[in-house]
VEXDREN-2710 file (C-alpha; in Angstrom, 1 decimal):
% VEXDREN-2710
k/r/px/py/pz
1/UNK/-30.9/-0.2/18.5
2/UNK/-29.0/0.5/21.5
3/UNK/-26.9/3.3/21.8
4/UNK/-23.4/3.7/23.0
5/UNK/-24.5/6.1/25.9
6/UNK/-26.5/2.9/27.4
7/UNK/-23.2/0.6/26.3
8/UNK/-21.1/3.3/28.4
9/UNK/-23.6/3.1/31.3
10/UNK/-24.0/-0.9/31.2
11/UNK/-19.8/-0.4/32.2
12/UNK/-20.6/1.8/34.7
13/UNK/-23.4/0.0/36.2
14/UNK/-21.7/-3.4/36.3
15/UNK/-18.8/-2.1/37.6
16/UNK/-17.0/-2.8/34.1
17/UNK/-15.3/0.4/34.1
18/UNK/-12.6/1.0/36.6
19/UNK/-10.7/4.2/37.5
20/UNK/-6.9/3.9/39.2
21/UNK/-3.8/3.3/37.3
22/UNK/-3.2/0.5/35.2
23/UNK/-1.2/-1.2/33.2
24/UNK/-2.6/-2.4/30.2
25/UNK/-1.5/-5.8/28.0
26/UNK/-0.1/-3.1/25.2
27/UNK/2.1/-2.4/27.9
28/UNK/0.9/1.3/28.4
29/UNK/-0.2/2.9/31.5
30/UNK/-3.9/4.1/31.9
31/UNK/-6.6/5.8/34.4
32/UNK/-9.1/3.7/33.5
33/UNK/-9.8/-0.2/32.3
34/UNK/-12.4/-2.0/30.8
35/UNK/-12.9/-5.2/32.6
36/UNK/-15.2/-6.7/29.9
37/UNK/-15.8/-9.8/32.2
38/UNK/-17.7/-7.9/34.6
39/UNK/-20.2/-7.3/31.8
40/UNK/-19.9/-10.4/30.3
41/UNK/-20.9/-12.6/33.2
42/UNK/-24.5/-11.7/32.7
43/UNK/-26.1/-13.4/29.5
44/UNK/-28.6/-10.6/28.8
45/UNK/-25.8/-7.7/29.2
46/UNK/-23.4/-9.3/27.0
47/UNK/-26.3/-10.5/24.6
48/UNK/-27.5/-6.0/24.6
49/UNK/-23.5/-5.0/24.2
50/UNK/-22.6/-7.4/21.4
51/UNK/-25.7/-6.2/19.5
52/UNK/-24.2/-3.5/17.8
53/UNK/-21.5/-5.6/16.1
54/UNK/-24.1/-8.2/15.1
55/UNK/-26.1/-5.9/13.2
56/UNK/-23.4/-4.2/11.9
57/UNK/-21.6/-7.8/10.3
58/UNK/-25.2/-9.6/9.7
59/UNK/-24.7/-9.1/5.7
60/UNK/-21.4/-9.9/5.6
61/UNK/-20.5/-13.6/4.2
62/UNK/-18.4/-15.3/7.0
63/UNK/-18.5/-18.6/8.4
64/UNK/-16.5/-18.5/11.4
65/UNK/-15.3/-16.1/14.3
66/UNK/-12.2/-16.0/15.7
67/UNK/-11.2/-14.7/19.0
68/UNK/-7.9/-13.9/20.9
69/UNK/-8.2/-15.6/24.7
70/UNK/-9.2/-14.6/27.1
71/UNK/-11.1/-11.5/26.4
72/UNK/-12.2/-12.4/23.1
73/UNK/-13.7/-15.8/23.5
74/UNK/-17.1/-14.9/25.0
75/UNK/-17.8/-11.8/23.2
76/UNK/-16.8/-14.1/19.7
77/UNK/-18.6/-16.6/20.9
78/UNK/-22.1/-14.3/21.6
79/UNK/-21.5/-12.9/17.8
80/UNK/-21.4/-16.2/16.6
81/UNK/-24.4/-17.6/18.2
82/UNK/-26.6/-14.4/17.3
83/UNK/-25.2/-15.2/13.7
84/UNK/-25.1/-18.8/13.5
85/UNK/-21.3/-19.2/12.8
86/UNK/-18.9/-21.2/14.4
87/UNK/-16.6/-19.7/17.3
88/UNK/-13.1/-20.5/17.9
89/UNK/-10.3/-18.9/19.8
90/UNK/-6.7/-18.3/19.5
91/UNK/-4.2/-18.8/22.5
92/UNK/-0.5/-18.1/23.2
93/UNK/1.7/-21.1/23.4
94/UNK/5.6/-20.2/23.9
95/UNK/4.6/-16.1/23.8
96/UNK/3.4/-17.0/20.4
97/UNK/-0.4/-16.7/19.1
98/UNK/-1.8/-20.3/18.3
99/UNK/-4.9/-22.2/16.9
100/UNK/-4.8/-25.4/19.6
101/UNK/-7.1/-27.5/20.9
102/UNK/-7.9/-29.3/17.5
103/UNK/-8.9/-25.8/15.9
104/UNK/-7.8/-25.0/11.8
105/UNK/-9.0/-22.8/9.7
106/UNK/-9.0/-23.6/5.6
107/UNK/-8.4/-21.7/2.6
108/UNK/-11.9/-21.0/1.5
109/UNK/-13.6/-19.7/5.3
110/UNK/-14.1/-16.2/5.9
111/UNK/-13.5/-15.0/9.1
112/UNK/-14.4/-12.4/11.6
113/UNK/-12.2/-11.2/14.0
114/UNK/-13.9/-10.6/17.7
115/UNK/-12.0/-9.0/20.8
116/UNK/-13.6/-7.4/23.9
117/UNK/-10.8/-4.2/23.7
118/UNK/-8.7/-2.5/21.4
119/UNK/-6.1/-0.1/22.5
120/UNK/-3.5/-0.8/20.2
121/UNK/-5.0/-3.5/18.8
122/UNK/-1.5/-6.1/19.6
123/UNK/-3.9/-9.0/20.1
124/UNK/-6.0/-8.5/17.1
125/UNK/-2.8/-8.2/14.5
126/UNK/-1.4/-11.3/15.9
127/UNK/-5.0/-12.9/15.2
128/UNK/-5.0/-12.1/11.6
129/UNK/-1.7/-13.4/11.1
130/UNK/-2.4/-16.6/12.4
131/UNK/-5.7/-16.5/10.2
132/UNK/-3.1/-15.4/6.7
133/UNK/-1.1/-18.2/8.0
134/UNK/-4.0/-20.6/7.6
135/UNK/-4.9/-18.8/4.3
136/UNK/-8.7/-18.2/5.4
137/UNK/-10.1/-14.5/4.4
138/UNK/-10.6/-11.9/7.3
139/UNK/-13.7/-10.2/6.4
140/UNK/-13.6/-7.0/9.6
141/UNK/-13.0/-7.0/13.0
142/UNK/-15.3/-6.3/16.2
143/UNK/-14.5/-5.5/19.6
144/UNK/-16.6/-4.1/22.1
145/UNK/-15.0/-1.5/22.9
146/UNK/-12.2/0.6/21.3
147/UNK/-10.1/2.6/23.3
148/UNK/-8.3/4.1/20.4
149/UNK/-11.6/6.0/19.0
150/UNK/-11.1/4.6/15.7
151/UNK/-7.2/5.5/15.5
152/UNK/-6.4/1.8/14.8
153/UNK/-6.3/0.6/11.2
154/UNK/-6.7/-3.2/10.9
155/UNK/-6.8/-2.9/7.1
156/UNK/-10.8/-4.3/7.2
157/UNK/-13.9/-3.0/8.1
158/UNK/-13.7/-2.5/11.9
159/UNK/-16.6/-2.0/13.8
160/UNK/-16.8/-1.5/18.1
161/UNK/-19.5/-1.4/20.1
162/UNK/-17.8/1.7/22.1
163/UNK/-15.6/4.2/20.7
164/UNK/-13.8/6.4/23.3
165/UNK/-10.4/8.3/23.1
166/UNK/-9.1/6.7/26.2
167/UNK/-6.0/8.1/27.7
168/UNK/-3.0/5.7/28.0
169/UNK/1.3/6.3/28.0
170/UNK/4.4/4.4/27.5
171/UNK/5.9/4.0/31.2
172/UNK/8.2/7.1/31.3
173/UNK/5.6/9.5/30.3
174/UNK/3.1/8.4/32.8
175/UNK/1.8/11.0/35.0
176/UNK/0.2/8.6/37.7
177/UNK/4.0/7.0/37.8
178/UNK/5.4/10.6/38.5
179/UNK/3.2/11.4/41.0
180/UNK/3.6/8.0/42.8
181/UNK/0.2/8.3/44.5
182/UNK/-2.0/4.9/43.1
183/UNK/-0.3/1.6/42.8
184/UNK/0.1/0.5/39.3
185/UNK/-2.1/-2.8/39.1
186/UNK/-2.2/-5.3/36.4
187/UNK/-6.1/-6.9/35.8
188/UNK/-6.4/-8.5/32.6
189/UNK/-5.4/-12.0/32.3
190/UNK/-2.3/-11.6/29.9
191/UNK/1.2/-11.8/31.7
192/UNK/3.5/-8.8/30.7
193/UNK/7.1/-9.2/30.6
END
């Protein structure tokens, strides 16, 4: 089984793990960022990180995964094809979280939820609403990484592949603001307003 010390150092190594000051799609300011994608564009990286939260949900009876884009689609879509489930995504149409492209859930699937990071977890409660909405069962959440060190409660089992206590702050308690040395850059893909 691989351990979260190698996880933390496949960041590092693939340049995953940045260090500045950054705003983050919760909104909040940060000294560091996980920029999954830089992990995720090698097969056999994202197959090693994703295997903690296979064999973590391998007993559990789901049939399909279901990711918020854009982070969450390949690291849903790995879990899915180590598990043999299906894979969909969720996007935002009109600031709202969707099912599109011809994707539905039913009644009687069980789902699991798959992001690449939690902070807050904003994108993953707007997931499992539009799962309720469908009236499909949520059966735990992964992400690769949680930023929150387990201080998010989705309300189901919720298992990440790394767990740190990363430090992030509203705007007007930011210290990197107040000393006005780093720009404040925005890398994820999400649009804040």
């Amino acid at each position: 089984m691989i351990t979260e010390e190698k996880i933390l150092q496949i960041f590092i190594q693939s340049g995953a793990l940045l260090n500045g000051h950054f705003l983050l799609t919760s909104g909040r300011h940060s000294n560091q960022y996980f920029q999954c994608a830089k992990v995720l564009q090698y097969p056999d990286l994202t197959y090693q990180v994703c295997l903690p939260l296979v064999e973590y949900f391998k007993e559990f009876d789901f049939d399909c995964v279901v990711s918020p884009a854009m982070g969450g689609i390949i690291v849903g879509y790995e879990i899915a094809r180590q598990l043999s489930k299906k894979s969909i995504f969720t996007e935002r149409e009109n600031n709202l979280m969707t099912l599109r492209r011809g994707f539905s859930l039913s009644e009687d699937e069980k789902v699991l939820i798959c992001e690449d990071v939690v902070t807050t977890g904003g994108s993953v409660f707007e997931v499992i609403d539009v799962v309720k909405n469908f009236g499909a069962k949520i059966v735990g959440v992964a992400a690769l990484v949680d930023r929150s060190n387990g201080k998010v409660d989705f309300g189901y089992p919720f298992k990440s592949s790394l767990k740190l206590d990363a430090i992030s702050f509203t705007a007007d308690q930011c210290p990197l603001c107040k000393e006005n040395k780093l720009p404040l850059i925005k890398p994820g893909s999400r649009k804040i307003e």
